[in-house]
N, C-alpha and C positions, 0 to 999 in steps of 0.2 A: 764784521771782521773779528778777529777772534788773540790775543794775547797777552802773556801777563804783563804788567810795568814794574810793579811793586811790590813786594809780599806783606804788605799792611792791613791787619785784620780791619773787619768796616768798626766805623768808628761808634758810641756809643748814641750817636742821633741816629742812625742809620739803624737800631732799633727799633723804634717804634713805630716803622709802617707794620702793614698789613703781614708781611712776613720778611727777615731780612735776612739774607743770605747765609751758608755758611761760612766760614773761614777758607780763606785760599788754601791749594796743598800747599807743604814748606817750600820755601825756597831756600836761596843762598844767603846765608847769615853773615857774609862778609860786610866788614863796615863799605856802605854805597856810598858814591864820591859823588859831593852836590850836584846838580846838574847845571846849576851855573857856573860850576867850574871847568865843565866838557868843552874845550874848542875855546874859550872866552877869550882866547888873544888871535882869532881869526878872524883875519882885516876882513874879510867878506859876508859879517854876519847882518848885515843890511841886506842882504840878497834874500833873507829870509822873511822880509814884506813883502809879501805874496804880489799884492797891488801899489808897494811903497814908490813914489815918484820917482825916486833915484834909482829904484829896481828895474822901473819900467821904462825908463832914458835910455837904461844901459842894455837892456832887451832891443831895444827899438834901433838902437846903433849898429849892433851884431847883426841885427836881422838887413839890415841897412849893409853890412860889408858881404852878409854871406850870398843871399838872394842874386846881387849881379853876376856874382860869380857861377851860382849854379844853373839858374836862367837863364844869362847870357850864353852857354854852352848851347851850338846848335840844335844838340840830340835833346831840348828840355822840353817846348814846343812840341814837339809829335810825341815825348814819351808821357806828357801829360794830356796832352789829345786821346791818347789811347788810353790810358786809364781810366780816363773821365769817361771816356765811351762804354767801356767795359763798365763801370760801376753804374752808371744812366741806362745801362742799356733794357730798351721795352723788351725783350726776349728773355729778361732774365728767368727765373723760376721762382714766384713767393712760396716761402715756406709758408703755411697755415697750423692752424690751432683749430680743435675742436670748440663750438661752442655750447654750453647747453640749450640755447635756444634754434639748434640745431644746421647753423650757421657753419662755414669756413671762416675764421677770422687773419687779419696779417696785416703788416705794417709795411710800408711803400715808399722809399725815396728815386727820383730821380730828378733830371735838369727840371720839373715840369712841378715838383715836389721837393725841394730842396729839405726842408724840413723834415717834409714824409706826410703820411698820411694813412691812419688809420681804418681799413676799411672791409668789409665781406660779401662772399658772395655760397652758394651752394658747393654740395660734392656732385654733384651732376654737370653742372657750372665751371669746376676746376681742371675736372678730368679733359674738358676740349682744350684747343689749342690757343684760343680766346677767351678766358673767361671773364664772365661779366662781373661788374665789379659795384660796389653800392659805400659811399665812404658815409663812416662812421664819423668822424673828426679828422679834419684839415687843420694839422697843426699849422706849416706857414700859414692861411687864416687866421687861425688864434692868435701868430705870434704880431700879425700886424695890427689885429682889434686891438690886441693889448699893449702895443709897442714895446715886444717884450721880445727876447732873447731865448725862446723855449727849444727844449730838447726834450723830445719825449723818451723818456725808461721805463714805459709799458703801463699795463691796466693789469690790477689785482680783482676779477669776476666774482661775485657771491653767488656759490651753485646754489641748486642745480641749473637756474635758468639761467643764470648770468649774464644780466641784461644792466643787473645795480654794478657799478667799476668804480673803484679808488685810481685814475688816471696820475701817473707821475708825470711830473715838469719840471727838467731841472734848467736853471738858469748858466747855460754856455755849454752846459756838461758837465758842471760838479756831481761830485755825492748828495752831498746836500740838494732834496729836494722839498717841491709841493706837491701836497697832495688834497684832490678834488674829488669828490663825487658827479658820477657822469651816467645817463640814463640812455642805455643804446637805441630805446625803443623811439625816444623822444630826438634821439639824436641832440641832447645840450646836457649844460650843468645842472646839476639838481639845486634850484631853486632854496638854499636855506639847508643844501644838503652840508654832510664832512666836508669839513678843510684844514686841513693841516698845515700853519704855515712850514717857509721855507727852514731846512733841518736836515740832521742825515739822523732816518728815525726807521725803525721796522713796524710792520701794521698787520693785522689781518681781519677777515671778516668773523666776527663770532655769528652775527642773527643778520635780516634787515634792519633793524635798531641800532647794533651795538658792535663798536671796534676795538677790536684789543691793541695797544699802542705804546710804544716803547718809544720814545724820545727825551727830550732836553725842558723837563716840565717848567722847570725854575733855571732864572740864570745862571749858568755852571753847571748844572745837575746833571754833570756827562762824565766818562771814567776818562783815565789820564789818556785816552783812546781818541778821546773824541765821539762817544758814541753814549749810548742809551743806555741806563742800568735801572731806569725805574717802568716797570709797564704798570699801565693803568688802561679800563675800561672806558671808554666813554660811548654813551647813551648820545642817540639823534637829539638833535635840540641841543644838547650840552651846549657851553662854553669848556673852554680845557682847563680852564681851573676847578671844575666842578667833578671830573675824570676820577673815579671811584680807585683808586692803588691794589694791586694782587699783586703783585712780586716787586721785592728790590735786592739788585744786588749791590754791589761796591765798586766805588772808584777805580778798585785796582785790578777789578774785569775788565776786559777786552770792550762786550757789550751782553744785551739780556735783549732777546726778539721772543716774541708768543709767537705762537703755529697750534692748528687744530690738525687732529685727523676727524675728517671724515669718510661716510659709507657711501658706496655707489649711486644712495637716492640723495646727497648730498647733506644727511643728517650731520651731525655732531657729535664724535661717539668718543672725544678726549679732546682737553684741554691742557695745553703745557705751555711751559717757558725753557726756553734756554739759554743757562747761561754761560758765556764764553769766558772760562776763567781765563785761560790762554789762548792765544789762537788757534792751537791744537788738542785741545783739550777742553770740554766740556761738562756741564751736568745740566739733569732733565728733570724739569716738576711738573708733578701735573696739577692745577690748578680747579678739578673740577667738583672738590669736595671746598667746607671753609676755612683749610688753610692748607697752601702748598705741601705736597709728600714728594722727596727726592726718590726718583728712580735708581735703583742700587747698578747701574750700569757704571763698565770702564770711563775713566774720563775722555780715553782716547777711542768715542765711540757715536755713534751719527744715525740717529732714526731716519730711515728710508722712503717708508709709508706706511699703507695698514690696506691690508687685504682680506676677503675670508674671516675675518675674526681676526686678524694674525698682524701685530705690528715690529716690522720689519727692520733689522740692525745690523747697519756694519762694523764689525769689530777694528780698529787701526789699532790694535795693540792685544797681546796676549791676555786672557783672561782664562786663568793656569785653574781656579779653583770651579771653574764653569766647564774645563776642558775645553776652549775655546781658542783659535791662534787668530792670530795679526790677516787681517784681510776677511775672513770669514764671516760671511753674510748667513744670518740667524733670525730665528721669530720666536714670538711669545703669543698665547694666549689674553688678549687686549684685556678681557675680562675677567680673567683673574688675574692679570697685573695689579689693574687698580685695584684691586679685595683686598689683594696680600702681595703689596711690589717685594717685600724682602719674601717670598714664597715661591715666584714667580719661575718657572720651570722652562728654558732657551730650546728652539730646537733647531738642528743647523738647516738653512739651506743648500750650502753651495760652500765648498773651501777651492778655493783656485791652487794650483801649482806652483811651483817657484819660476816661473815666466807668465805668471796668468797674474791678471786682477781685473776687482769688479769696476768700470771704469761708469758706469749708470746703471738705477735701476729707478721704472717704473710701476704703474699699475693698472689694469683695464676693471673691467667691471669684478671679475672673479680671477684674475691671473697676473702674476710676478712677472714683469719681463725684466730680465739682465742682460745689459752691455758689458763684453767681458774683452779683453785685449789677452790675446795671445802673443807671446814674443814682439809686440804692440801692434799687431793685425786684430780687426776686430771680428767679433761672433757676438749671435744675442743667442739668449735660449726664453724660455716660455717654461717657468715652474708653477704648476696645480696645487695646490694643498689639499689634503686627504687624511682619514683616521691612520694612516700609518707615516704621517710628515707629507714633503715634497718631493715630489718625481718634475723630470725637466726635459725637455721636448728643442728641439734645435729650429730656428727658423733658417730654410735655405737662402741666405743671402752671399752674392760673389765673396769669392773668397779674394784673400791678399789684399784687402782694402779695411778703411775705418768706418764704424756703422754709428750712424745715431742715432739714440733714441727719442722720437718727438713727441709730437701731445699725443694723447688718450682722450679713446670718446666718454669713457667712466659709467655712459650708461650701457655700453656694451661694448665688447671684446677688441672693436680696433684699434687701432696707435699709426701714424705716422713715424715711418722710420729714414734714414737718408745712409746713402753708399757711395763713398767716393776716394782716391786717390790724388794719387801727388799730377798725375798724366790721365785720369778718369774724371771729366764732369759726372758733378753732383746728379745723382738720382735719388727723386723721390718715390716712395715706396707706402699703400698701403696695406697694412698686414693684418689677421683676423687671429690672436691670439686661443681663439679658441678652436679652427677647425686648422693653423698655422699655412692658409692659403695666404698666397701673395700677390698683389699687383703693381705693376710700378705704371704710376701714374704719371709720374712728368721725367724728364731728363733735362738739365739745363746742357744749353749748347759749348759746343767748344768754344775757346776763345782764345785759342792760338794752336797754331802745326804741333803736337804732342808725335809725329812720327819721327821725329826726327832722333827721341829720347828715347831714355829704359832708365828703368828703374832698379837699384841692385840696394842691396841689404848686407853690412860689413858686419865686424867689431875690433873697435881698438880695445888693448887693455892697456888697465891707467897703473898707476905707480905702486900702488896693492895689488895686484893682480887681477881686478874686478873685471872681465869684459864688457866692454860698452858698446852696442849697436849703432849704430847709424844707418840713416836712408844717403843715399847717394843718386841723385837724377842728374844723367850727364848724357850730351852727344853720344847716338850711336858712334857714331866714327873716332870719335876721341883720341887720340894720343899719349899714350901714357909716358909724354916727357917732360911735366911739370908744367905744360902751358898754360890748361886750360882755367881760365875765370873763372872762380869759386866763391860760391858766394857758404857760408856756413851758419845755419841760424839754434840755437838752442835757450833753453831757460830754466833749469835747474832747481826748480824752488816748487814750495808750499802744495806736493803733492800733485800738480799739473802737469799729466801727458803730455808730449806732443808725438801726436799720432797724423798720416798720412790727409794730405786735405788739398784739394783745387783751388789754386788761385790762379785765375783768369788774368790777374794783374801781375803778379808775379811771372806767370809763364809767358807772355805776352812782351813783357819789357827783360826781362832777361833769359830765361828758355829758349826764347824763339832766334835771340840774338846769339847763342853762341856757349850760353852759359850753363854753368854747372851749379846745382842746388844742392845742399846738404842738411839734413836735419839731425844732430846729438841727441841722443837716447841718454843725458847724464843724470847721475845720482843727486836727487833732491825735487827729482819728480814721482809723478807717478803711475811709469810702465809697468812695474812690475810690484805696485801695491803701495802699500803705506812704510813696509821695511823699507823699499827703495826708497821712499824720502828721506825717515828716519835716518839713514846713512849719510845725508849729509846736512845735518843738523847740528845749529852752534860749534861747538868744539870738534867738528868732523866737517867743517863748509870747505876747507881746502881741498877734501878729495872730491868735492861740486866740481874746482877749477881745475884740478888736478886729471879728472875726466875728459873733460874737453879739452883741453891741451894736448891727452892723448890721442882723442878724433883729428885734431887739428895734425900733430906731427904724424898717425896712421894716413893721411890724406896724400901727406909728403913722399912719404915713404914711398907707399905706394904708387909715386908719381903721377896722382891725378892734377897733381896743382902743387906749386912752390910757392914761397910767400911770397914771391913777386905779387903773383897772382890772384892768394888766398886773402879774403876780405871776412868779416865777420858781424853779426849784425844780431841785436837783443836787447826788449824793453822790458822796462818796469824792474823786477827782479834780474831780467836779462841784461839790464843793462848795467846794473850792479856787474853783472861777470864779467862785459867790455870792459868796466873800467878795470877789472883785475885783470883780465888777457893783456889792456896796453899797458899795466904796471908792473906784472909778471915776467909774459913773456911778448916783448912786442915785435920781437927778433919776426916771430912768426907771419908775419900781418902786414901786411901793402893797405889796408882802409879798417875801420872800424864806426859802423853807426852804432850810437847810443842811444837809445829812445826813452824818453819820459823817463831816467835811470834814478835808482837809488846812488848816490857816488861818497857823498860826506856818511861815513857809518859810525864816525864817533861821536854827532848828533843827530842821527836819524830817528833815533826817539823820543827827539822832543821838536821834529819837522813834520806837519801834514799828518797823517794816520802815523808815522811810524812808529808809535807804544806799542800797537797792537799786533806788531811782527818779531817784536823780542822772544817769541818762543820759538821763532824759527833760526836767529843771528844770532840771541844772545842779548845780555843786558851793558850796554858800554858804562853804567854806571856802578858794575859789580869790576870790582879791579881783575878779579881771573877771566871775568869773559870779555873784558876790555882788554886783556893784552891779547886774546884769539884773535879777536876783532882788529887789531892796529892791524895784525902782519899783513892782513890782504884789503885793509881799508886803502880804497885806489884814491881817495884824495890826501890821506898824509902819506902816503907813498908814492908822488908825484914827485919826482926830479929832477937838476937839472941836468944838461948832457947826455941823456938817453936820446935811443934812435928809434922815437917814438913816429908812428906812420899820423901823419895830418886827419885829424879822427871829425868825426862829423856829429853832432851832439844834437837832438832834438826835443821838444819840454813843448808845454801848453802851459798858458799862465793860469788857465784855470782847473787845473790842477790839484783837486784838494785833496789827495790821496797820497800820491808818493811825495807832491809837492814841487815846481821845478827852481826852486832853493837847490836843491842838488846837481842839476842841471848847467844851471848859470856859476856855479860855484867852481863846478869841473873847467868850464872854458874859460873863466877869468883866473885861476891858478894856471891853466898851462900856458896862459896868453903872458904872463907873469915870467913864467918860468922862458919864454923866448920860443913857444913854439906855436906854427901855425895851427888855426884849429876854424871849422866850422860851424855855425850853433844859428838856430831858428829855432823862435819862440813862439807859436801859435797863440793869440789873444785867446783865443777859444778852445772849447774841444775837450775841456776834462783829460782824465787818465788815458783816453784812446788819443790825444793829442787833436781829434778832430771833432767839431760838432757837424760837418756835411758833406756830402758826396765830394762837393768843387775840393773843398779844405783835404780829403783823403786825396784825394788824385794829385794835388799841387807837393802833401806830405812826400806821397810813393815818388813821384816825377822825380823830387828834387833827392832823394836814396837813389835811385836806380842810376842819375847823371853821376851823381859821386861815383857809384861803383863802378860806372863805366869807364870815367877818367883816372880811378887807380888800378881797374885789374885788368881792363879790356885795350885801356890807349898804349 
């Protein structure tokens, strides 16, 4: 995670490792108001022990009033039957990964797998209608050897053969994980191999020997983030106090991760760290001489890969004296970077348009592929490097739909790509970046009557005059006299698209019933690059809500749906905007889910991760961005006597990111305040609110009953 908390230079111990950071850029010089004085007369700040007994009494009550209510609903039963089918179902389509030991690899839950199951099989093997399947690791196995609570968050391979894995395990679904050493061949743990205890820590493979490692070396030794600012080596055999130090930043980073590039034979051909001063904002050393040299790039700027010689950069911000704009994907000469980084000569690849951006970019053995969103449709193209820069080749994949980019085989020119819409099951697709033939290998099946709908493409404009897109899937036959069930979803933040995509569970439990789907295009993501987030950052997050309020009353207008009708639904960041649409404007709104929401923002920065998002809200402890922050903070802007719609609020107790302190904090003020409210707590699940298939189907079931009983009854 990535942002500032504090603008305090590192302090004078924080000198003498191996290298220690430079100085943060300035910040605000205003006098900072303690942070135990933020909120310190709010009866609810016991909500903020994550696992505190009285937190988890008062969880277990709520969950206790809400559940008969949603489950007792006839429609709960079959909309969770079907979900569950849909998520279990054996016909689904595994996505795979290239392995270097020439393998398909992919990761597997169903009823049968509740856990998952890590496992592969061949490309000759995938292509049929059955393929045969060989498991690598049974995590529910493991989790019952060890009587343990595992949730796997993937295997980091050391190429080229990548057979050696640092296997994640995180305990319910936290950030915080472990990490093991796992030998594919042998199919177990390595023996005396890497472990990392439990941590939220970044890793990578340097050799067979040796890992570069960024976590919590000493008690505290984390930024006000919660995250890693010291990386250190360690050597097979080590104990972790033995872990050799190459970088450290400071406290008042975000966090500090090592990453190498490497060549298509899997060599080592650069060593870096980065550190996240801000969220949004970083800087890049390389590590591969005896002491760190900072890379003279923008802070607001994101190494992609390394191709050809050529290590690859996106620019999020102007870089006026480079000639360079905001969004514009660029390369360098890898080898005379490191010679002479302040010498170092950029050469563009690709500027998108002001409706275009780079939304992925990979690499195959010799070729750049970019994922690019158009007006937020996607296109890839396939750029060569040559003595005269890059030329760029277009892969023909359907148009009108979102494309993604998948693994790379690295030893030669394929990739896995996928193509799919809001009414289009996902298709997988393999592509040969070098002769740009294609095959589409699998199609996952329908999973609900998609004829019934169409797809349409609007724009509201918001209160600036900004036009804002939205998808709109509705009943062919519709009626355009405000009746139709609306369901409207968006998320506004930290640069994330939301671009066209199949869900089987969504169209299934409301598509197929009647309903109308909508997806916001608003300002603080990113369709149309990094300026469009930029736009609504800190002191500009009102035209975020200000956006969608627009789609919401353009919906009206246009009498697709009235607020009888209209419902509205958004996590994480999303659901930061629920609680500003029901503090706003709730006029608009007959239901509102809140999922795993950021809600208390005048201590979000000292809840869960949330330091590390102040470069995106703003500092509540700098008095100018703390009065930004009051106006649309939806928990002190909580009322009494407003004609607030009965909102449905959902959190996971193990939550160690956004945290569901905010959560519980929302439903026991309105409950306070005399209004009815919603709320279930998932013991499990991390940030996605769920650790398994059953826990998602029961989450959806128990959204889909709400919406039906406010926009459909």
């Amino acid at each position: 995670m990535r942002s500032l908390v504090l603008a305090l230079l590192a302090s004078t111990s924080l000198m003498t490792a191996a290298h220690a950071a430079d100085p943060a850029p300035p910040a605000n010089t205003e006098a900072r108001t303690p942070l135990s004085e933020l909120g310190k007369n709010d009866p609810y700040l016991w909500m903020e022990e994550i696992e505190g007994t009285r937190a988890m009494d008062w969880a277990r009550a709520q969950n206790g009033k809400t559940l008969p209510v949603l489950q007792g609903d006839t429609r709960y039963a079959t909309l969770e039957s079907q979900a569950l089918a849909i998520l279990n179902a054996k016909d689904r389509v595994p996505g795979v990964s290239f392995a270097g030991d020439g393998a398909l690899r992919n990761f597997w839950q169903d009823k049968d797998h509740v856990r998952g199951v890590w496992r592969k099989t061949t490309l000759d093997s995938y292509r049929t209608a059955e393929p045969v399947w060989e498991t690598i690791l049974d995590i529910d196995a493991l989790s019952k050897a060890e009587n343990a609570n595992w949730v796997f968050k993937g295997a980091s391979c050391l190429p080229p053969a990548d057979t050696r894995c640092l296997v994640t395990l995180s305990n319910g679904g936290k950030d915080a994980v472990t990490v093991r050493e796992f030998d594919t061949t042998t199919k177990s743990f390595v023996d005396g191999g890497f472990s990392l205890p439990e941590g939220k820590q970044n890793y990578t493979w340097l050799d067979a020997d040796t890992l570069l490692v960024g976590r919590e070396w000493e008690p505290g030794q984390v930024t006000k983030s919660g995250y890693a600012y010291v990386i250190k080596s360690l050597k097979r055999g080590q104990a972790l106090s033995e872990a050799k130090e190459l970088y450290r930043g400071t406290e008042t980073d975000v966090s500090v991760s090592p990453f190498v590039l490497r060549d298509a034979e899997g060599k080592v051909v650069a060593v870096m760290a980065r550190r996240g001063v801000t969220f949004f904002e970083s800087e890049t050393y390389l590590l591969d001489g005896p002491a760190p040299v900072k890379l003279e790039l923008p802070l607001k700027s994101s190494i992609q890969g390394y191709v050809d010689g050529q290590m690859v950069a996106l620019m999020e911000q102007d870089w006026a004296e480079k000639g360079f704009k905001t969004g514009d994907l660029i390369s360098f000469d890898l080898a005379k970077l490191k010679v002479a980084p302040d010498k170092a000569v950029a050469t563009l690849v690709l500027r998108p348009t002001a409706r275009q951006s780079v939304e992925q970019v990979t690499t195959t053995r010799s070729k750049l592929v970019v994922g690019l969103l158009d007006n937020v449709k996607g296109a890839a193209r396939v750029y060569t490097h040559g003595p005269k820069g890059w030329t760029a080749q277009a892969l023909d994949l359907p148009a009108n739909s979102a494309i993604g980019l998948g693994s790379t085989a690295e030893v030669d020119e394929r990739l896995f790509l996928t193509v799919t819409g809001y009414l289009a099951p996902t298709t997988y697709w393999l592509a040969d970046a070098g002769t740009l033939k294609l095959e589409q290998v699998k199609a996952s099946p329908a999973r609900f009557d998609a004829s019934t709908h169409v797809v349409e493409q609007f724009e509201a404009t918001s209160t600036d005059g900004t036009k804002i897109p939205y998808f709109v899937v509705r009943p062919r036959g519709v009626k355009y006299d405000g009746t139709a069930p609306t369901l409207l979803y968006a998320y506004g933040g930290f640069q994330v698209p939301m671009t066209p995509g199949y869900s089987g569970v969504m169209g299934k439990l409301w598509l197929e019933r009647g309903g109308t789907y909508v997806v916001a295009n608003i300002r603080g993501g990113g369709e149309f690059g990094p300026a469009w987030h930029e736009a609504g950052l800190k002191e500009n997050r009102q035209k975020v809500y200000d956006d969608f309020f627009a789609v919401s009353q353009d919906l009206i207008t246009r009498k697709i749906t009235s607020p009888r009708r209209l419902g509205i639904m958004g996590g994480s960041n999303g659901g930061l905007l629920m609680g500003v649409a029901l503090t706003q404007r709730p006029e608009l709104y007959n239901a509102i889910v809140v999922q795993v929401p950021l809600f208390d923002m005048i201590r979000y920065s000292q809840i869960g991760a949330g330091a590390s998002w102040v470069g995106e809200y703003g500092d509540p402890a700098i008095p100018s961005e703390r009065a930004v922050i009051a106006k649309y903070d939806p928990y002190s802007n909580l009322k009494a006597g407003q004609k607030y719609p009965e909102v449905f609020i959902e959190t996971s107790t193990k939550d160690d990111r956004v945290h569901p302190a905010h959560a519980r904090k929302a439903a026991a003020r309105l409950e306070e305040l005399g209004y009815p409210v919603l709320y279930y707590e998932n013991i499990d699940g991390g940030h996605a609110a769920s650790a398994n298939l059953a826990e998602t189907a029961r989450r959806q079931a128990l959204e889909y009953v709400y919406l039906s009983r406010k926009l459909m009854d």
